[in-house]
N, C-alpha and C positions, 0 to 999 in steps of 0.2 A: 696511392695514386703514383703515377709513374714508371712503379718496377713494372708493370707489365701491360702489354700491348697486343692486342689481337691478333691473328692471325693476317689481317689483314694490312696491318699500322704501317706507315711510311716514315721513313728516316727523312732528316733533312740537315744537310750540309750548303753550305757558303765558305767560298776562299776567297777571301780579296774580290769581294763582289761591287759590283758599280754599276748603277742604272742614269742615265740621263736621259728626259725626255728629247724627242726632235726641237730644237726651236728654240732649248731652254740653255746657258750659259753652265750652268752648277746642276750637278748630278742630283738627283732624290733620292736616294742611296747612293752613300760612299762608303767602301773599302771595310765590309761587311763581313766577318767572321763568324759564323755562328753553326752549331752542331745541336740537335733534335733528335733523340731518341727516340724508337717507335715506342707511341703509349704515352709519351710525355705531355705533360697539360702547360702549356707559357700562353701569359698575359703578355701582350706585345704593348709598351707605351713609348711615349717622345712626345717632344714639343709637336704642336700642327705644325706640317708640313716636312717633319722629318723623316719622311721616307714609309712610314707604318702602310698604309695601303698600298703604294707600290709594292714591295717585298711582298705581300701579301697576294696581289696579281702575278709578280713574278711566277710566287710558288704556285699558282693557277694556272700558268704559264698562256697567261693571257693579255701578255706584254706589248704583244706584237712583233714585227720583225725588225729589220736593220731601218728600213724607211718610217719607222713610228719611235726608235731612239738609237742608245748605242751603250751596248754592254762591253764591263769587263769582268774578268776573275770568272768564278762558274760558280755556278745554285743547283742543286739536284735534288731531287728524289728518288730514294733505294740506288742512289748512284746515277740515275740519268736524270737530263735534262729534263725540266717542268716540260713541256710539249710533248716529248717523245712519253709524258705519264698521263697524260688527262683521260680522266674518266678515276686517277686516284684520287684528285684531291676536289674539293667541293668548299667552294665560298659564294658566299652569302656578301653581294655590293654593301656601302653604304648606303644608295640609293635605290631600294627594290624594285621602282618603276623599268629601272635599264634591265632588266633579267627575270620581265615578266613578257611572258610572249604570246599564249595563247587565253583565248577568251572564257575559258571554265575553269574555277579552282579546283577541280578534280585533277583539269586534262593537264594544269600544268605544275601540278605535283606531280603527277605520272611521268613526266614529258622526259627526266633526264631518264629513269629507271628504265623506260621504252627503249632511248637509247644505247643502255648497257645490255640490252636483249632482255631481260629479266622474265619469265613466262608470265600470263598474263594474270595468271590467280594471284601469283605471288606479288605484281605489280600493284593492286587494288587493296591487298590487305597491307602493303606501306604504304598507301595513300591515306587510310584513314586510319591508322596510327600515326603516321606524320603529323597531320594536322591533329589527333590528338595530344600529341605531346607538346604541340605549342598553341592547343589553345584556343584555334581559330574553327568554333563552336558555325559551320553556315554550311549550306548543302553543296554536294558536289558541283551541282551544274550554278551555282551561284557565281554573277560576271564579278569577273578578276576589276573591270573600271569602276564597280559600283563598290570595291573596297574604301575603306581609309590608310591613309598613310601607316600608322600604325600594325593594321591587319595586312596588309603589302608585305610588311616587313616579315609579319608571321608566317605567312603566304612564301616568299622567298626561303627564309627557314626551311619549312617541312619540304618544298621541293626538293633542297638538299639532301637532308635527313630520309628520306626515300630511295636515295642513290647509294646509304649507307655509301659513303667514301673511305678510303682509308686513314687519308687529312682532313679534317674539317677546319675550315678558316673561317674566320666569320672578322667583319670589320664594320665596328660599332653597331651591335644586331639590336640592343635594347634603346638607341638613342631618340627614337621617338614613340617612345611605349609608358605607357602610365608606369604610376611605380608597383603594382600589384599585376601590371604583364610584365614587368621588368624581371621579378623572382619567379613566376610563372613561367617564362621561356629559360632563364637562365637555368632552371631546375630542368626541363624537360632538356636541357643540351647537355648536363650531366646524367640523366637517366640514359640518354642517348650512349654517353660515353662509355659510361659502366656494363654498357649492354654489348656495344663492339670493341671497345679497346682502342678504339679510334684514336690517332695523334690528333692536337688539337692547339691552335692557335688563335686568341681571339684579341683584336684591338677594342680598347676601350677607354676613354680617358677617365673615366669615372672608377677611379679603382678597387672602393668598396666592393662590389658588387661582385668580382672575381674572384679576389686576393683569396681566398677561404675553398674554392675547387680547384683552384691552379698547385700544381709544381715548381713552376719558376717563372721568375718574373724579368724579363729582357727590356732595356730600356734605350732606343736608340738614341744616339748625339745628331744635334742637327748640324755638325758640322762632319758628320761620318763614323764609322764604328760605333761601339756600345759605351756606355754611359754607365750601364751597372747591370750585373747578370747574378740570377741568384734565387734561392726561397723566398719567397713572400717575406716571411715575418723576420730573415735577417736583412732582406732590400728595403723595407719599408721600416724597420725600427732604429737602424744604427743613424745614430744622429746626421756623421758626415756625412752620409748618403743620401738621406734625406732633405740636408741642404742644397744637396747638388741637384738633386730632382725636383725642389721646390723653385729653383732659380732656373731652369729648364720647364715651367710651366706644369709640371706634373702634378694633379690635384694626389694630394697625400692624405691618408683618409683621418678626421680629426684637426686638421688645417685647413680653415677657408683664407681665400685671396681677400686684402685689403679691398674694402666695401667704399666705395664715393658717400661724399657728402650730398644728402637730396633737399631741399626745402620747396617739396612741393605745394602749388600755391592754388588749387582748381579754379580757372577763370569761366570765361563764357562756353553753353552749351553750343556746340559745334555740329555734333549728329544726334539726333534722338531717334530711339526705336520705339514704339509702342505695338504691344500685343503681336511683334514681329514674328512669322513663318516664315523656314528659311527648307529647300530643300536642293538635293544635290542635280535632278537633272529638270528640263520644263515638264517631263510626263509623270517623273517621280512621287512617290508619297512626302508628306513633309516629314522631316527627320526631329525637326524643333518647331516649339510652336508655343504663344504669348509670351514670347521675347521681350521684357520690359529694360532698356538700359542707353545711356547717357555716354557719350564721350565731348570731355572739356576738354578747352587748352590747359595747357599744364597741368597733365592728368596723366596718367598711367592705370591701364585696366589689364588683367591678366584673364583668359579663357582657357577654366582647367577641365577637368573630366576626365574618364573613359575613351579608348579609342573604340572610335564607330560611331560616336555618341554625336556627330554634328557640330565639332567646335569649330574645324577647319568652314566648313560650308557654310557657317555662322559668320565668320569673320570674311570669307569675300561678299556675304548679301550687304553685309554693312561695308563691305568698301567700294560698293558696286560693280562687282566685278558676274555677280550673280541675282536676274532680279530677286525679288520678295514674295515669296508665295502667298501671304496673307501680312493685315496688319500695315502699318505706318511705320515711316522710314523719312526722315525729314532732314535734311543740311538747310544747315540756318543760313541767314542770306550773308551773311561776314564769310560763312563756307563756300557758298555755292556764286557768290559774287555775281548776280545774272544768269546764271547757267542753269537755273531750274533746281527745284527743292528734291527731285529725285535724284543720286549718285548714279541709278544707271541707265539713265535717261544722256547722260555726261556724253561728249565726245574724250576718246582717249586723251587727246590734248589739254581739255580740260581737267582730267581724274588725274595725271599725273602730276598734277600740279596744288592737289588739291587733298589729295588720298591716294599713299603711296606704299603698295605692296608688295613685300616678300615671299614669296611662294615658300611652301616647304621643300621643294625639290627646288635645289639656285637652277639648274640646268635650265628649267623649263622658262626663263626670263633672259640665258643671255642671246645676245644678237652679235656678238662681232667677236673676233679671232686677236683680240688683243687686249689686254685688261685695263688698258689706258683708254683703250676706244670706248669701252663698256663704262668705264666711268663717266667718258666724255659724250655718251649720248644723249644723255636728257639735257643734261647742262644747255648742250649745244641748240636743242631745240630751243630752250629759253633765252639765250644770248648770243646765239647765230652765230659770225664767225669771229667775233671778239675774244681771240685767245687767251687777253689777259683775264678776262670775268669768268672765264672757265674754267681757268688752271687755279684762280682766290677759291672758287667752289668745290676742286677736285684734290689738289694736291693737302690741304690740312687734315680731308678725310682718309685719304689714302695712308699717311705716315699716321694717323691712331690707329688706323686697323691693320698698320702693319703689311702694306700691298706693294710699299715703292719700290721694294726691289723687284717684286712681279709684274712692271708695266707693259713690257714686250711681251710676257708669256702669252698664252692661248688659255683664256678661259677654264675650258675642257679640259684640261692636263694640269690643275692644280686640286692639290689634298682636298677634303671633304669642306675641312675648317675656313680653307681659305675660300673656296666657293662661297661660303657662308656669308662670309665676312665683307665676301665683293657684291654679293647680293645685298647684303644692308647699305653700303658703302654708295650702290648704284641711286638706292633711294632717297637715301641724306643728301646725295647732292642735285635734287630733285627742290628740296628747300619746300617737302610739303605743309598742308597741318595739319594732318593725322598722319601716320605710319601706322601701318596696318602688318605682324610679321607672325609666320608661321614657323615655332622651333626655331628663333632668332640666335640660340646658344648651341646648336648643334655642332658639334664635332671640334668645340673651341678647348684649349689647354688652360689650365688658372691663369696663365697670365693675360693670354687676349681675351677672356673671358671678362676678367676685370680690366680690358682697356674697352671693351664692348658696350661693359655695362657703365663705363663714367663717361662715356661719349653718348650715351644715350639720357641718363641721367642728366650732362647738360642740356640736350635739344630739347626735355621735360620743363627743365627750369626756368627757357628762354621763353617757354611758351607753346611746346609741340605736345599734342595728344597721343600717347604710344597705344595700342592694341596688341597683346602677345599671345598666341596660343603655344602654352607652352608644359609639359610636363617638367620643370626645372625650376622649384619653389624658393631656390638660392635666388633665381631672378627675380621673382615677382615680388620677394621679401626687401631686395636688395632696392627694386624704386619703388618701394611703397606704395603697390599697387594695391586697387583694391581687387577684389578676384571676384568671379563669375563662374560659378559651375554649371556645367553642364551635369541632368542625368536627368532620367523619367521622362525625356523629352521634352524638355522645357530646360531652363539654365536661372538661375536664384545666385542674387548678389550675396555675398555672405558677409557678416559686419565687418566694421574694419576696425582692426586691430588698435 
């Protein structure tokens, strides 16, 4: 791996490179050094929010221009500027919804390859390679809206991988993927490799899952430059190294983060499902069906599964966010306070207050241009213009998860993790009883991972019911959830441990 590189492979150089977004105080990359050999394989990690996805658009060069931030030093590829190269390098968002654009999984695996002129036999038979190398087993004309988040993500992939690029960038491609699509897609982006020679960058904070197909391992500082640059097994073994990466949130494989203390205590039934049908559109077939399951206060329940399998669409029927296909669906009267024993029968005003949900994509929940506004919207519906009752509700959540220095930012131009984290952030200070969260650890570093997980850990303790749809079994281990699988269309409690 490494010495050689396809005929195609793109180099990539940084001198004293610097990104700042418009709006933003501190750069998201600082003063960046770095060199790329065509063919070379680098794991790109850092603390959230150090830069990894920017750099990564950069080299996509899909930054934008002077009015969207302000660059210094220079980034290239084969010598020019990321802009003046696109159509060489191919990334794969953290979020596959922004970079899905037409309505057939055929049409938009083909869509970039069209683009590159590509003839059109040869355009059809990378399509259905594409998608077999990662996986995503449904027919051409199959709608791109009736995916799950997970197959999106696949879906995003192979449109890639059909452009054959000369860079592949991928930024967090397996982080909402079971863990047997996890090695599934990770395997078909090395068959991919081996087959063009493709340079290849990919972010990941999970760093098992690369360290064993990569070259080298690049680690950015969050206060600028590298942090450590090197082979996997000399980055990741030498003790000082690995302290320094441990104290910079970097999950080091064989090291978990300091676990909270839980003493979960299951109080009164809150929602109850019985023989519940749950399906994703009103004309849809049902996807899950005799749905038998209970949420208490101070409870924690995890929804695990296969992607595709209904756990997403499971967890908004029961937040009511999606009516019920079939079956009973009942909020007790302590839940529903007057407001009727159906959740989606609820006025908005009522469900936020009562059952509070995180989407798997944060995008799609924020509303305002300021991430002190986003905190301060639900609050404010509850305590109107009482600043002080709003700031007791906003300000203790913000400094655990790590957002006070991002108050004035823009939502929209922060890391993957910190989206994450303001989407949960948005909910807590909602003060519901249940939380309802979709991939509530996505795109988090060991350390806010574990401030994530013991600020959720308390809201359990004090008496909030959690809902987690999650492929991330450190989580649902970590609050002593009981779990729920999804599979055969239908979903079975499994004992608890």
């Amino acid at each position: 791996m490494g010495e050689y590189g396809g005929p195609s492979a793109v180099s990539i150089s940084a001198q004293g490179w610097s990104w700042r977004h418009a709006g933003r105080k501190t750069p998201a990359v600082r003063d960046l050094d770095l060199a790329v050999a065509p063919g070379e394989r680098v794991l790109l990690l850092g603390a959230s929010g150090s830069g990894k996805s920017t750099l990564l658009h950069g080299l996509a060069g899909v930054l934008g221009d002077d009015g969207q931030g302000e660059q210094h030093g220079s980034l290239a590829l084969d010598g020019r500027a990321p802009g003046a190269a696109r159509g060489r390098a191919g990334l794969v968002l953290q979020d596959p919804d922004t970079q899905i654009v037409l309505a057939r999984v055929g049409d938009e695996v083909a869509f970039g390859a069209e683009n590159q002129a590509v003839p059109r036999d040869e355009i059809w038979e990378r399509v259905r390679r594409a998608l077999d190398d990662v996986g995503l087993a449904v027919p051409l004309n199959h709608p791109t809206t009736a995916l799950s988040g997970g197959q999106k993500q696949r879906l995003a992939l192979a449109a890639v991988l059909a452009m054959q690029p000369g860079l592949l960038l991928l930024d967090e491609p397996t982080a909402n993927l079971d863990p047997a699509g996890v090695l599934e897609v990770r395997d078909a982006v090395v068959r991919v490799l081996d087959r063009t020679g493709a340079t290849f960058v990919v972010v990941e904070h999970r760093v098992a899952v690369w360290a064993d197909v990569v070259d080298r391992v690049v680690v950015l500082a969050s206060d600028g430059g590298i942090l450590a640059d090197g082979p996997p097994e000399r980055v990741l073994s030498d003790p000082a190294t690995r302290a320094r990466l441990a104290d910079a949130g970097v999950w080091i494989p064989g090291q978990q983060p300091t676990l909270p203390a839980l003493s979960p205590s299951p109080g009164e039934a809150l929602l109850t499902a019985r023989g519940l049908a749950v399906a994703r559109t009103k004309r849809g077939p049902a996807v899950l069906d005799g749905v038998d399951v209970t949420l208490a206060a101070g409870s924690s329940l995890g929804i695990v599964g296969p992607n595709g399998g209904g756990k997403s669409t499971l967890a908004l029927t029961l937040a009511g966010l999606l009516p019920a296909r079939g079956g009973r669906l009942e909020a007790a009267p302590s839940l529903n306070r007057g407001a009727g024993s159906n959740p989606h029968a609820w006025k908005s005003a009522q469900l936020v207050t009562r059952i509070g949900t995180v989407f798997q994509e944060p995008e799609h929940q924020f509303l305002t241009h300021r991430v002190i506004d986003e905190l301060e919207f639900g609050p404010r519906r509850l305590d109107g213009s009482d600043d002080a009752a709003v700031r007791r509700r906003v300000d203790p959540i913000a400094e655990r998860l790590r957002l006070t220095a991002l108050l004035q930012a823009n939502p929209f131009t922060l890391s993957g993790g910190e989206k994450r984290r303001l989407s949960v952030a948005t909910m807590l200070a909602t003060d519901p009883d249940i939380l309802v969260l979709d991939e509530p650890t996505f795109g988090q570093d060991a350390n806010t991972w574990a401030e994530l997980v013991a600020l959720l850990a308390e809201w359990i303790n004090d008496g909030g019911s959690l809902l987690a749809v999650t492929h991330d079994q450190e989580f649902t281990a970590a609050l002593g959830s009981r779990v729920l699988r999804v599979a055969h269309r239908g979903a079975v409690l499994e004992p608890t441990p």
